[in-house]
N, C-alpha and C positions, 0 to 999 in steps of 0.2 A: 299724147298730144298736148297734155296739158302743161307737162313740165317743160316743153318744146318753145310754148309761148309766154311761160312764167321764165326760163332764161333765157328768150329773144327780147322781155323788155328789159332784166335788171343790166344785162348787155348794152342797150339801146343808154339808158337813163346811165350807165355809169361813163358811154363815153360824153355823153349830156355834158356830165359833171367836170368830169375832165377838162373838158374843150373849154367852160367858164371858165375853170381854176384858173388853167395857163393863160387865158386870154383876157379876162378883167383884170384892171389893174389892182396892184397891194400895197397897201405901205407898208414900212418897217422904221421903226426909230433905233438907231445905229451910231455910232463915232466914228468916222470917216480916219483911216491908220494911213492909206495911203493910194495914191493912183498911177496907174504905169499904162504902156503901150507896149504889143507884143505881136509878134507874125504868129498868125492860127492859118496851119494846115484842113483844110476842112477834108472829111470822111464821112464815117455813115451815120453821123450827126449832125450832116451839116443842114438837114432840115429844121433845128433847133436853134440855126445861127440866121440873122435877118441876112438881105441883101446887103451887095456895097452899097457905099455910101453914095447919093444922087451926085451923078455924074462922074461916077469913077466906072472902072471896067468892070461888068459884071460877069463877064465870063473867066476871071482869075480862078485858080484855083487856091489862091491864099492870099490872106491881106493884112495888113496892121490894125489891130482891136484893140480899144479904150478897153481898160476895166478899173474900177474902181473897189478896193478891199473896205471891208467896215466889220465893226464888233458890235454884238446885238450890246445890251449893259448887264447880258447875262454872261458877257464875255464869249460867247457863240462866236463865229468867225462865219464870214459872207462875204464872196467875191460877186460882182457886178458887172456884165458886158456893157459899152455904152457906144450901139451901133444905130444907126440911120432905119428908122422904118420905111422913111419917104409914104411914096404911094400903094404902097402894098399893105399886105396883113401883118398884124394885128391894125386896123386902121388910127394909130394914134398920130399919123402924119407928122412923123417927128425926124428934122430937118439940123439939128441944133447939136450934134454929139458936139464937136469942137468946142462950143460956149459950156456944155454942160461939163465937161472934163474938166475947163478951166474952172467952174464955181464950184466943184468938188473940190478941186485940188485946194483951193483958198479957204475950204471948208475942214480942211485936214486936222487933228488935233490928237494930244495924249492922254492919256490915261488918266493920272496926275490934274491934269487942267482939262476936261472935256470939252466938245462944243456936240452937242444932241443935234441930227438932222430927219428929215422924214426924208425917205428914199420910195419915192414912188417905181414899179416896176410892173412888169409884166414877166411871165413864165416860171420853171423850174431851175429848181439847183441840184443836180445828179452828179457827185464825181466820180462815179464807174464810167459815165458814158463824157462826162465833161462836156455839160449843160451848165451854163448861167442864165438867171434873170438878166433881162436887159433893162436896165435904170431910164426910166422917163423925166425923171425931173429930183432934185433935192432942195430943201428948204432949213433953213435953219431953226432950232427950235431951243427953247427954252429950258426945258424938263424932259427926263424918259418917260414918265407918265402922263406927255400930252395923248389925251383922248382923241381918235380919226376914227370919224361917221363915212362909210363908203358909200354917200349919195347916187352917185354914180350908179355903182352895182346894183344898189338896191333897184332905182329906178328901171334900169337892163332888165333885173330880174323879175320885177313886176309886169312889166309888160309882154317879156318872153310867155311867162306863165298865165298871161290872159289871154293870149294866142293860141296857146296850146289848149287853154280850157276854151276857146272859142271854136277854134276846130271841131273839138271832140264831143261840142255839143250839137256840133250841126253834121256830125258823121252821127252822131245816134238818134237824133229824127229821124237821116234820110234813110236808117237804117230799119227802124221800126216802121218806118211809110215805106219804103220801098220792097227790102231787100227780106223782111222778116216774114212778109205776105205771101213773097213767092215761095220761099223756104217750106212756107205752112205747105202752102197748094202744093209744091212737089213732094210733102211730108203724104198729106192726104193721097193723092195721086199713088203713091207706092203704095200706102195702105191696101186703097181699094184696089189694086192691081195684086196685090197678094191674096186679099179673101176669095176673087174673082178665081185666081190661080186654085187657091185651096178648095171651093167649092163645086172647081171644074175636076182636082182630083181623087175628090171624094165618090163624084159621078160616074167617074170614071173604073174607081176600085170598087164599085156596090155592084156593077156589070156582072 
C-alpha cells in the first residue's frame, strides 16, 4: 500500500511540474534568422496547437501558422509558432500575432552583424511529435548575457505553494480532530471485540 501512494504522488507532483513548464512563460535570448507563414494540417497534436485566430473559423481543419526561426548564440536552432491565444488557455489573452510577426521580421539579422532579442514563449519543442513553443512577445536586446528574473513565475509559484501548504494544513487538523478519534474508537472497538471473542472461546474449549 505504501508504494501504491509513494507513486500516486511522485505521479501527481510530476504532472504538477509539467503543466507549470508548458504553461509559465520562458524567455530565450536568440537571433532571429527568419520568419515564414505555412498551412499546418492539424493530427494528434493538435492539442499542442492554440486555436484559430479571433474571429476566423474554428472548426477548419488546417490553417496558415506564423513561425518564427531563431539561433540560441550557442548556435542551437529554435522554431517558434506565433498563434492567437485569444480567450482561452494558456490565459496570456494574446490578440497580436500579426503585429508580432511584423516586429520579428524587422528584428531579423545575421550572423556576422547580430541583433540579440528576448523571445518570450510558452510550451514545448518536440520534433517527433512537431510541437513548437508559441512566441508571446520579442524585444530587442543588447547583449546574449542580458540577465531575465521570471517575476512572474516566481510570484505564480509562491502563491500556488502557500495554497497547497494551506490546504494540507487544515486537512491535518481536521484530521487529527476528526477522523484520527474515530480511527482510534474503531481501533479499540475491534480490539475489545477480539478479547471478548478470545475469552468466549477459551470458555468454550475448557467445557
Amino acid at each position: 500500500m505504501g508504494y501504491i501512494k509513494l507513486a500516486f504522488w511522485i505521479s501527481f507532483w510530476v504532472l504538477v511540474a509539467a503543466f507549470f513548464h508548458y504553461t509559465l512563460p520562458q524567455h530565450d535570448v536568440a537571433r532571429i534568422t527568419d520568419t515564414y507563414e505555412k498551412r499546418v494540417d492539424f493530427g494528434e497534436n493538435s492539442i499542442f496547437w492554440a486555436s484559430a485566430d479571433v474571429g476566423s473559423d474554428g472548426a477548419a481543419v488546417n490553417r496558415d501558422v506564423f513561425f518564427i526561426q531563431a539561433k540560441y548564440p550557442n548556435d542551437k536552432v529554435m522554431v517558434y509558432r506565433n498563434e492567437d491565444t485569444g480567450w482561452g488557455w494558456p490565459p496570456y489573452f494574446k490578440f497580436d500575432t500579426s503585429n508580432l510577426q511584423a516586429e520579428a521580421s524587422d528584428l531579423k539579422s545575421v550572423a556576422a552583424d547580430p541583433q540579440w532579442v528576448v523571445i518570450k514563449h510558452y510550451g514545448w519543442r518536440n520534433e517527433f511529435m512537431t510541437i513548437h513553443p508559441n512566441a508571446i512577445s520579442v524585444r530587442a536586446v543588447d547583449s546574449p548575457d542580458v540577465r531575465i528574473i521570471p517575476w512572474l513565475n516566481i510570484a505564480i509559484l509562491i502563491v500556488f505553494f502557500a495554497f497547497v501548504w494551506a490546504i494540507w494544513v487544515r486537512w491535518r487538523r481536521f484530521r487529527e480532530a476528526r477522523i484520527d478519534p474515530v480511527m482510534q474508537e474503531m481501533g479499540d472497538s475491534l480490539a475489545d471485540a477480539g478479547d471478548s471473542i478470545s475469552q468466549k472461546r477459551r470458555k468454550w474449549l475448557g467445557r
